[in-house]
Backbone bond lengths (Angstrom), bond angles and torsions (degrees), N, CA, C in turn:
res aa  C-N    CA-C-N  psi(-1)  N-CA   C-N-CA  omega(-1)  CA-C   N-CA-C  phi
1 X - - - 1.440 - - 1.527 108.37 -
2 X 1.071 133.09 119.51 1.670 153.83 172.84 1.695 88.66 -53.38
3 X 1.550 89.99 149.24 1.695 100.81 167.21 1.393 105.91 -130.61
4 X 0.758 93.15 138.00 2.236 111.26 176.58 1.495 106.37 -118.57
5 X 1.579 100.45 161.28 1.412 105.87 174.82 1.676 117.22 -67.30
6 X 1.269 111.86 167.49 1.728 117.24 168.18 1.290 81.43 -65.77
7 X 1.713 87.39 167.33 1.767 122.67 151.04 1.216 106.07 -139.59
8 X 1.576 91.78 155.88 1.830 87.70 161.69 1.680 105.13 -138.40
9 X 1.155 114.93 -179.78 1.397 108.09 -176.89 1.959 104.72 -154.68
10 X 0.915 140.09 161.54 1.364 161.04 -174.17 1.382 122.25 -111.94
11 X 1.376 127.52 113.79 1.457 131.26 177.09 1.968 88.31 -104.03
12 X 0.937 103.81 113.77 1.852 124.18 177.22 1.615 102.87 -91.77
13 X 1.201 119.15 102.67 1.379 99.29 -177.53 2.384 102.05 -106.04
14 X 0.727 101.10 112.42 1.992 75.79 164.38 1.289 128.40 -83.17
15 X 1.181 130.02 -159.52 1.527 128.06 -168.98 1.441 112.16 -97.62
16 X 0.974 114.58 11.96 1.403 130.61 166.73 1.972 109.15 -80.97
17 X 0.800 119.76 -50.17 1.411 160.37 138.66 1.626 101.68 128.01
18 X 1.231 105.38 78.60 1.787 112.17 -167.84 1.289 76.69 -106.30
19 X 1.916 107.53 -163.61 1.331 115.47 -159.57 1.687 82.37 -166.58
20 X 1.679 114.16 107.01 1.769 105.37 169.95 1.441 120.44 -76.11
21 X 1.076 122.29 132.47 1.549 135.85 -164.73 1.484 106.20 -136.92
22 X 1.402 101.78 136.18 1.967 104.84 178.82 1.396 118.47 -117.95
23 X 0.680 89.83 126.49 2.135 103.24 -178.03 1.344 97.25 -58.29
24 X 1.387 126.74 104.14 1.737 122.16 153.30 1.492 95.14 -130.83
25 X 1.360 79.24 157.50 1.981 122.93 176.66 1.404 98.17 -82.06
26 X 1.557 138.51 116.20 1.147 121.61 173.73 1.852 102.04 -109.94
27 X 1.181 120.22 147.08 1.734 109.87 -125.32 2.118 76.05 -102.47
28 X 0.934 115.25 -18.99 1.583 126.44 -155.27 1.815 97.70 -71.22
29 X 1.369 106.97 -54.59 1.337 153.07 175.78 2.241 101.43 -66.96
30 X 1.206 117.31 -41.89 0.750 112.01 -176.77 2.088 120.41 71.88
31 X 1.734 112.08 0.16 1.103 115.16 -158.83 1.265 99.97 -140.40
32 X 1.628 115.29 148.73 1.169 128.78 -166.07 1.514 113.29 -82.78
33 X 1.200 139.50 173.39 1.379 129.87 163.41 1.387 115.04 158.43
34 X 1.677 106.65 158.73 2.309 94.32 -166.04 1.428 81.46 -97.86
35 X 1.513 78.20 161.06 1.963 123.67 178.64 1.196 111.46 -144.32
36 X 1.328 111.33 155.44 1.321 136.82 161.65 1.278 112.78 -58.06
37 X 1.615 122.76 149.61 1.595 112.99 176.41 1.680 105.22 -69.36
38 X 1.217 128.29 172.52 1.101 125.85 145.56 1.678 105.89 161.34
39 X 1.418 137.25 -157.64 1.594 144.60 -174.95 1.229 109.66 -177.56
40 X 1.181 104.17 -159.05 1.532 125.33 -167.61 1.604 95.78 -111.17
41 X 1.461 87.99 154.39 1.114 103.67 -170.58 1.858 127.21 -85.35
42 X 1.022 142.85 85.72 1.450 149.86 -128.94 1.502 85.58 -69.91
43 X 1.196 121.10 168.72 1.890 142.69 -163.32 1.556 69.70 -91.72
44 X 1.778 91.35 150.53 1.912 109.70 179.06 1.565 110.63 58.45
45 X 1.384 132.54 -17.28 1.759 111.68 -155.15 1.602 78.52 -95.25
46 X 1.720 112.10 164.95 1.227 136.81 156.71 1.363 102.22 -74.80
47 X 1.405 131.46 148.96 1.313 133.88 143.06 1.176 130.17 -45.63
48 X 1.401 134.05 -41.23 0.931 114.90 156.37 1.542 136.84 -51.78
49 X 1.353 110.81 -15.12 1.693 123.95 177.07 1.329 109.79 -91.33
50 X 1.386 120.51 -37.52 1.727 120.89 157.25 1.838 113.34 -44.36
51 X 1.743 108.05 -58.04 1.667 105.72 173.26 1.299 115.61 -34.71
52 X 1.704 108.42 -64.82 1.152 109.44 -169.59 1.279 108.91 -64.92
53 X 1.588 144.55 -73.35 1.159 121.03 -164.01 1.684 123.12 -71.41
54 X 1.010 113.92 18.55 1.591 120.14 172.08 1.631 113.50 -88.76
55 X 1.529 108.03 -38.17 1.503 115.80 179.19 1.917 97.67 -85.94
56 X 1.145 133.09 10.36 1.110 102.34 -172.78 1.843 83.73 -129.71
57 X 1.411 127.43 -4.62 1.915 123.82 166.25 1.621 87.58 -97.33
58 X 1.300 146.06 -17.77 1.349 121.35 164.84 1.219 134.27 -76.77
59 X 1.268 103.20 -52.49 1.598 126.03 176.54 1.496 136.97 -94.78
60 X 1.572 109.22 -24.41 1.508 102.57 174.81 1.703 99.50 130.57
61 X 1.222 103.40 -54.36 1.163 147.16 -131.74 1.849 110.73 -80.69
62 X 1.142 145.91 96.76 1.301 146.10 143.40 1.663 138.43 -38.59
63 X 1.069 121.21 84.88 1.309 129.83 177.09 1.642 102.66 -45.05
64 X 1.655 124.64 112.75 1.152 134.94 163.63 1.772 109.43 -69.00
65 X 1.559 124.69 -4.12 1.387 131.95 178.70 1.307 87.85 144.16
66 X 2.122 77.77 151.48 1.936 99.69 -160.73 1.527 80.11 -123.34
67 X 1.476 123.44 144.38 1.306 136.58 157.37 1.533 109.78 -86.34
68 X 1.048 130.25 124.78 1.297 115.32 149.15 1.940 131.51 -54.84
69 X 0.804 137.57 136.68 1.278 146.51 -154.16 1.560 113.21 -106.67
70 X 1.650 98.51 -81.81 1.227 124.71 165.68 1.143 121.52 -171.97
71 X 1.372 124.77 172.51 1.207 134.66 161.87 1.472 139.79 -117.85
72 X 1.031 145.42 119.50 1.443 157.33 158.08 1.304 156.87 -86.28
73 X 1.056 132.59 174.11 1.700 120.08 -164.31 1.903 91.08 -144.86
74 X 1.529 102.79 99.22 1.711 104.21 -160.25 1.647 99.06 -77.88
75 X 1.103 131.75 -7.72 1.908 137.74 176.09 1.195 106.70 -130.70
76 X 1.473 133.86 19.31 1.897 130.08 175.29 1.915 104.12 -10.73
77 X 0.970 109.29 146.05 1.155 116.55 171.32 1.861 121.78 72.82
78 X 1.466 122.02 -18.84 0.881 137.57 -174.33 1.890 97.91 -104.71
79 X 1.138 105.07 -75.05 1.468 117.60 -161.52 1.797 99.85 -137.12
80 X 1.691 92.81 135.89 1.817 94.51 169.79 0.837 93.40 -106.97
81 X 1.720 112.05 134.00 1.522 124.82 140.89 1.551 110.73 -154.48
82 X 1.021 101.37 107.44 1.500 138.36 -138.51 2.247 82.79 -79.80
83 X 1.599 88.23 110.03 1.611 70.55 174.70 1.834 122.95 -114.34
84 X 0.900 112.52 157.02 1.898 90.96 -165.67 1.692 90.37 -123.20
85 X 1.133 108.99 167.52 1.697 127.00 -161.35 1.375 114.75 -142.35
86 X 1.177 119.23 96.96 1.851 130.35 -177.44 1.080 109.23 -122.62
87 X 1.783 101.23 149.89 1.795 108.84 -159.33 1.552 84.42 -124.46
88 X 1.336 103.41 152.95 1.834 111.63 170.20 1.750 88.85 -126.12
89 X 1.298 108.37 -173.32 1.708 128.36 164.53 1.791 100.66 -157.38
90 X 1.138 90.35 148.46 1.323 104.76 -168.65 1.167 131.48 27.96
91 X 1.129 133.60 76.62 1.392 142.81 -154.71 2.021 93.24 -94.86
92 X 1.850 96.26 160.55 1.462 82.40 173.40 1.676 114.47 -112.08
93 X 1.476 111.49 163.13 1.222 108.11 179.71 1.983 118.08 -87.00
94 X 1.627 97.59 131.54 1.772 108.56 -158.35 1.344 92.04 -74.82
95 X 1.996 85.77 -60.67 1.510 100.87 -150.40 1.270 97.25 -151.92
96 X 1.777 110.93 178.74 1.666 102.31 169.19 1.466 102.66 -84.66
97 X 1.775 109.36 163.27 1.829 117.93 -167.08 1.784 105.95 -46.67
98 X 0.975 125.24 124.79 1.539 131.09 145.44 1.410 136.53 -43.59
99 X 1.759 100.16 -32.66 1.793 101.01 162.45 1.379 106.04 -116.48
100 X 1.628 117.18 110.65 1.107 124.00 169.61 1.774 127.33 -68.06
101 X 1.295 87.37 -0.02 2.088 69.48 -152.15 1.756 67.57 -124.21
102 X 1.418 149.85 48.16 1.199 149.10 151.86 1.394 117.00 -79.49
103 X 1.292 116.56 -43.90 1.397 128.73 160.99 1.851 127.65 -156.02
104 X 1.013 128.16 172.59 1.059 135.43 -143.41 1.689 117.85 -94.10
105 X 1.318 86.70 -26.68 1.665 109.30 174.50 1.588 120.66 -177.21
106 X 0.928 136.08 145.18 1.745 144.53 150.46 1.395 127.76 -64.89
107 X 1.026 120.25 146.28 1.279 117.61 167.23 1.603 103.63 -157.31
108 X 1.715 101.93 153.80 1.438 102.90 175.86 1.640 93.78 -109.19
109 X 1.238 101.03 126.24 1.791 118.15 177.24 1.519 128.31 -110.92
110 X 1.207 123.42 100.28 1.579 131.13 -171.91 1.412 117.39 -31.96
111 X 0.845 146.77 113.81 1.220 157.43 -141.22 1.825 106.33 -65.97
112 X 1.073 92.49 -54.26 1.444 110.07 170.45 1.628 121.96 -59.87
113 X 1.410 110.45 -1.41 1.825 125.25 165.78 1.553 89.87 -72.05
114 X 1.590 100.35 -57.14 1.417 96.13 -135.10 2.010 131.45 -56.15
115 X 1.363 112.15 -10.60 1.157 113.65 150.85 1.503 126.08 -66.35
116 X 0.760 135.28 -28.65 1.339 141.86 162.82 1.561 124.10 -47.55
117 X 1.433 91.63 -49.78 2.112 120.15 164.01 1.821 91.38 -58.84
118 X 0.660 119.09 -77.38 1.467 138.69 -165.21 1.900 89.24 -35.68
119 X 1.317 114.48 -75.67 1.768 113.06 -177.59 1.163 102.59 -68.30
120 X 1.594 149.66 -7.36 1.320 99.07 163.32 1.638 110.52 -118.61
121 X 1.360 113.07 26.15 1.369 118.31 168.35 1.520 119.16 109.20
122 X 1.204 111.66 -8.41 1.718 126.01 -174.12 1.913 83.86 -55.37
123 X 1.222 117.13 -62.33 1.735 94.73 -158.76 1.501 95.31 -110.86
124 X 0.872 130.38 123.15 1.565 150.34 -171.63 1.343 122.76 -139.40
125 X 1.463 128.51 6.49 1.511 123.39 172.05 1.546 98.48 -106.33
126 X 1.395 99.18 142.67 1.480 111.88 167.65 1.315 140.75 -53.06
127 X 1.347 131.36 -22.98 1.757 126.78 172.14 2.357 90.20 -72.04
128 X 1.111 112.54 -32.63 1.483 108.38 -152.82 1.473 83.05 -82.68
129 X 1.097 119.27 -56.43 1.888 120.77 -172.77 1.496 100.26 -35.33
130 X 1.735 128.96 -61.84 0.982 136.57 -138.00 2.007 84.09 -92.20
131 X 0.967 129.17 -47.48 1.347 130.46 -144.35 1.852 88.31 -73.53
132 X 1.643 107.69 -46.59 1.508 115.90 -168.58 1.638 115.22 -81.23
133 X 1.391 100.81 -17.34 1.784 112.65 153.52 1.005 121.98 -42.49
134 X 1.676 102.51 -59.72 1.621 116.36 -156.60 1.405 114.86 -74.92
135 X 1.908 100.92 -47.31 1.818 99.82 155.06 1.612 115.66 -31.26
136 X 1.404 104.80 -78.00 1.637 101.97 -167.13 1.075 114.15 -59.47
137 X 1.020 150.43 17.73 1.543 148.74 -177.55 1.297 82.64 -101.85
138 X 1.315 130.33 -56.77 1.839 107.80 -147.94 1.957 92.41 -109.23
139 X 1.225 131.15 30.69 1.273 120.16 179.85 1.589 93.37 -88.78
């Protein structure tokens, strides 16, 4: 079994109860589709220190506190790379995003879209499936 780095990724919700999601092209996949902010996990950092500084070079954006969510293994048996899933709410704005060319645009999306995204393919990668699951399960 191959080993890969962690990731982690961020479900941002505000008091609206939207959910920010970024349009990227993932080049492997060849296909467009929204995600959650988040990366890989750098050699030595905690995941939780990947969440946080991933939502704040994507988005702008400062996590006032990260919940842990959950964690997962998106190919078990094939490949580990152990991915973990943290939610903030209302985070504040620093600055504008630091990595520009990560994705194409933002949007804050009503929570209540997001199954809809889900059936006709708009969000289709696994840390966002599992992270935007776990929201709607307990809203």
């Amino acid at each position: 079994m191959a080993s890969l780095k962690a990731a982690a990724v961020v479900v941002i919700l505000d008091s609206e109860n939207r959910v920010l999601l970024l349009w990227r092209h993932r080049f492997v996949a060849d296909r467009w589709g929204w995600e959650l902010p988040g990366g890989l996990v750098d050699e030595g950092e905690a995941p939780l220190s990947t969440a946080s500084r991933e939502i704040e070079e994507e988005t702008g954006l400062r996590p006032k506190s990260l919940t842990h969510l959950v964690s997962f293994q998106p190919m078990v048996g094939m490949v580990d790379s152990e991915h973990h899933v943290y939610l903030t709410r209302d985070p504040e704005y620093v600055s504008a995003p630091m990595e520009t060319t990560e994705a194409s645009r933002m949007e804050w999306v009503p929570l209540t879209d997001v199954p809809a995204m889900i059936t006709s393919g708009k969000i289709w990668s696994s840390g966002t499936l599992v992270g935007l699951l776990h929201v709607l399960a307990d809203v």
